[in-house]
KEDO-521808 format. One record per residue (C-alpha): x, y, z; residue in three letters. Coordinates in pm, 1 decimal, padded with zeros to 6 digits, always signed. Example, Ala and Ser with C-alpha at 12.3 -4.5 7.8 and 13.67 -1.06 7.14 Angstrom:
# residues 2
          x          y          z   resn
   +01230.0   -00450.0   +00780.0    ALA
   +01367.0   -00106.0   +00714.0    SER
# end
This chain:
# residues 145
          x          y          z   resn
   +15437.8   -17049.9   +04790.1    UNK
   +15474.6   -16702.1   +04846.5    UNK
   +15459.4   -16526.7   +04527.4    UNK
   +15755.8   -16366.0   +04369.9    UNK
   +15979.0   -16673.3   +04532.5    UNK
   +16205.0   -16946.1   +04311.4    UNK
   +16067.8   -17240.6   +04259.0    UNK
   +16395.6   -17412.6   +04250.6    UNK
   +16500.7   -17586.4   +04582.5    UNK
   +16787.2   -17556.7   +04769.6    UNK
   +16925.2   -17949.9   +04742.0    UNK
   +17044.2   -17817.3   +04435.1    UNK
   +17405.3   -17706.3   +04437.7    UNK
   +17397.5   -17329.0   +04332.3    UNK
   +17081.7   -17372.6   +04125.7    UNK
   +16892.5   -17106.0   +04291.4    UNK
   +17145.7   -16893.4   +04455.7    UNK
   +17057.1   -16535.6   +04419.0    UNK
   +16695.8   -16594.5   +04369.4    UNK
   +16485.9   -16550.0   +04715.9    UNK
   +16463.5   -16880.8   +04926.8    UNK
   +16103.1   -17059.8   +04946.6    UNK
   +15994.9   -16992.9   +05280.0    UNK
   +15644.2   -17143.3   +05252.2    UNK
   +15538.2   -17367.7   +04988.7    UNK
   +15203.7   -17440.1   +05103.6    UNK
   +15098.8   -17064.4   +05018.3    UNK
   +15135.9   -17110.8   +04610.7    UNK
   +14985.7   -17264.5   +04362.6    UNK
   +15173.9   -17567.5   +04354.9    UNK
   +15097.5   -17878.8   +04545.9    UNK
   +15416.5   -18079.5   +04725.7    UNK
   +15388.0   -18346.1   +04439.6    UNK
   +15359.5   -18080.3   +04142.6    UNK
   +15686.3   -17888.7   +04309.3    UNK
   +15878.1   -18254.3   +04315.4    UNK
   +15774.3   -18270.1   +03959.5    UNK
   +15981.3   -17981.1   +03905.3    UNK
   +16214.4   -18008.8   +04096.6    UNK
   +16324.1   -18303.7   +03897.5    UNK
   +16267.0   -18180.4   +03604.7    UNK
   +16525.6   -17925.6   +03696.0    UNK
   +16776.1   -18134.6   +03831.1    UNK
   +16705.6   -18379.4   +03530.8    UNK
   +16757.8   -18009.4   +03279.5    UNK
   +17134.2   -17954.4   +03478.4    UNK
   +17271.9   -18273.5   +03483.2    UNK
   +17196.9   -18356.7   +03098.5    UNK
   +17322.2   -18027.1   +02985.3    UNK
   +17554.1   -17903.0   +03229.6    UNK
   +17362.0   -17563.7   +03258.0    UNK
   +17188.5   -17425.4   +03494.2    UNK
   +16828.6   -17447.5   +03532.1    UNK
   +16607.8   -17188.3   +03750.3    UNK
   +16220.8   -17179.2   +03767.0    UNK
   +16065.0   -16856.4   +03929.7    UNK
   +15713.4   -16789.5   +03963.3    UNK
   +15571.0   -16431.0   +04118.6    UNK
   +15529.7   -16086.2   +04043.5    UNK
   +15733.8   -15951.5   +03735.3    UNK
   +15790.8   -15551.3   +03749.3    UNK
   +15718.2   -15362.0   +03406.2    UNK
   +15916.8   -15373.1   +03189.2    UNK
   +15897.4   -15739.6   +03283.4    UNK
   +16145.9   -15850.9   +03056.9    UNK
   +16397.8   -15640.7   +03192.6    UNK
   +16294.8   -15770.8   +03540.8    UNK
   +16344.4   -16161.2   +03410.0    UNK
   +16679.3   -16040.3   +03294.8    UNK
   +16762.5   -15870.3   +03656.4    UNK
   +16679.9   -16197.8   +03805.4    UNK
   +16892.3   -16402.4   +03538.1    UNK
   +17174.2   -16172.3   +03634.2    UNK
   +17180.3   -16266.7   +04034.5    UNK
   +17235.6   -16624.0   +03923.0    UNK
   +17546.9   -16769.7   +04036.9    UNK
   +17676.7   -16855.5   +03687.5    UNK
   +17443.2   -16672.5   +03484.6    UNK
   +17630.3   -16718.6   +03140.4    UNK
   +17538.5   -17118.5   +03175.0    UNK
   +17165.4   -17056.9   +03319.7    UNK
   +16870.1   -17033.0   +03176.8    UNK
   +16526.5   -16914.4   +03373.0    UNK
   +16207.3   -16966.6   +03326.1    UNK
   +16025.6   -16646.2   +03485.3    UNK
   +15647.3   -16650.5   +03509.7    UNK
   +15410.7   -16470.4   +03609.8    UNK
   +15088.1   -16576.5   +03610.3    UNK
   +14854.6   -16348.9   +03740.6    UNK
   +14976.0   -16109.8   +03472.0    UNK
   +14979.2   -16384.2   +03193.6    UNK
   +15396.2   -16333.0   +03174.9    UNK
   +15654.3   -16609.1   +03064.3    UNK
   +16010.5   -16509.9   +03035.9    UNK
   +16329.3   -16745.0   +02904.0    UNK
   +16612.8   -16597.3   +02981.7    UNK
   +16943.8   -16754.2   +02904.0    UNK
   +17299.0   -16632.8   +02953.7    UNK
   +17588.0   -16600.0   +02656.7    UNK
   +17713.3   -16951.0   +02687.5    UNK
   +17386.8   -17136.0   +02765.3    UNK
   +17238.0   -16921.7   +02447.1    UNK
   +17441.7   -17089.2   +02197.9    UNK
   +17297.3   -17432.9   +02317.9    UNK
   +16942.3   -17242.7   +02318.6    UNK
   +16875.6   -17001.9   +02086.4    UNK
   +16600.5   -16788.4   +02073.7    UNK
   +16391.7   -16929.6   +01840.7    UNK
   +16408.9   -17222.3   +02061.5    UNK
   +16351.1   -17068.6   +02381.1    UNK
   +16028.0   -16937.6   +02164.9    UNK
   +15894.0   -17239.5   +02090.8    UNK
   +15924.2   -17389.3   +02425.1    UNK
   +15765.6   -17099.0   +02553.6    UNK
   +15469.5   -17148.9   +02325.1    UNK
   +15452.6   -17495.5   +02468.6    UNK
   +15448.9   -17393.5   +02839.2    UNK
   +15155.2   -17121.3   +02744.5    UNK
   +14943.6   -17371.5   +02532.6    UNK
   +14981.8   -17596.6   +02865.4    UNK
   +14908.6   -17328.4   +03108.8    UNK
   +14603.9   -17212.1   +02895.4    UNK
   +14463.1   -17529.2   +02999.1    UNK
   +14534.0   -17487.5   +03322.4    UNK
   +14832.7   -17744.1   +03405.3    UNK
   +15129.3   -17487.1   +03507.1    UNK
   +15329.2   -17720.7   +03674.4    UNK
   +15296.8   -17958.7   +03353.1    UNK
   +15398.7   -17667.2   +03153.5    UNK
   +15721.2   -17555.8   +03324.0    UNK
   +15818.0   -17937.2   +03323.9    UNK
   +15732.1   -18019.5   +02977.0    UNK
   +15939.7   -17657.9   +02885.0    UNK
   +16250.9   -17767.2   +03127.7    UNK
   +16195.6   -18122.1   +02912.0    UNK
   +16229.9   -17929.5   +02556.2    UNK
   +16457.3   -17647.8   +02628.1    UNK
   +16733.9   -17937.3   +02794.4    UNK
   +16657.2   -18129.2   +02528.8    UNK
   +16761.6   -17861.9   +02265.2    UNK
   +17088.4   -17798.4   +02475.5    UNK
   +17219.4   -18139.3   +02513.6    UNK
   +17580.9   -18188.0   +02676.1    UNK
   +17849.8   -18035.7   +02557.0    UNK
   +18157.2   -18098.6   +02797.3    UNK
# end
């Protein structure tokens, strides 16, 4: 993977429009299998909620939350999305949801699936940590039609 690239793929409808197409996978530091994993895990996150789930891993500018919230912003719905930015050569995880999508995740959630994700990634499984923080943060949102 090429860093500063979404990890979302482009079989799912809108889900990473306006966040830079993977051009190479093999570059990253995800294998095929670990990227499937997520990959599911995102389409799994959208169709239980009916937001909009977005993964990207790469470079995050300073001040990096305002670059997680640029990104956010280029979504194609971003007032029903919610992305996960990380960055982990600088040790960065950003959730960043929209209005609507917020009311279904607050903050305090989005904080504690975030701690979950780092306690994962501190052990060194990061594609195990964005899926088991997809897992919890959809879970918190439910469907609401």
């Amino acid at each position: 993977m090429t860093a500063g690239k979404s990890v979302a793929t482009t079989d799912r409808p809108d889900a990473s429009a306006g966040v830079a197409e993977q051009p190479n996978v093999l570059d990253g530091p995800f294998t095929t299998r670990q990227l499937l994993r997520i990959d599911e895990a995102l389409r799994v996150a959208d169709g239980a909620t009916g937001l909009v789930f977005t993964v990207y891993v790469g470079p995050l500018t300073e001040p990096v939350r305002e670059h997680a919230q640029r990104l956010h912003a280029e979504l194609v719905d971003p007032a029903h999305a919610v992305l996960v930015a990380l960055s982990p050569n600088q040790r960065v995880l950003e959730v960043v949801t929209g209005v609507q999508a917020r009311k279904r995740v607050p903050d305090r959630d989005a904080k504690l699936a975030a701690l979950s994700m780092v306690a994962a990634f501190g052990g060194g499984d990061l594609a195990g940590g964005i899926v088991s923080g997809l897992d919890q943060l959809a879970t918190r949102a439910g469907r609401s039609d």
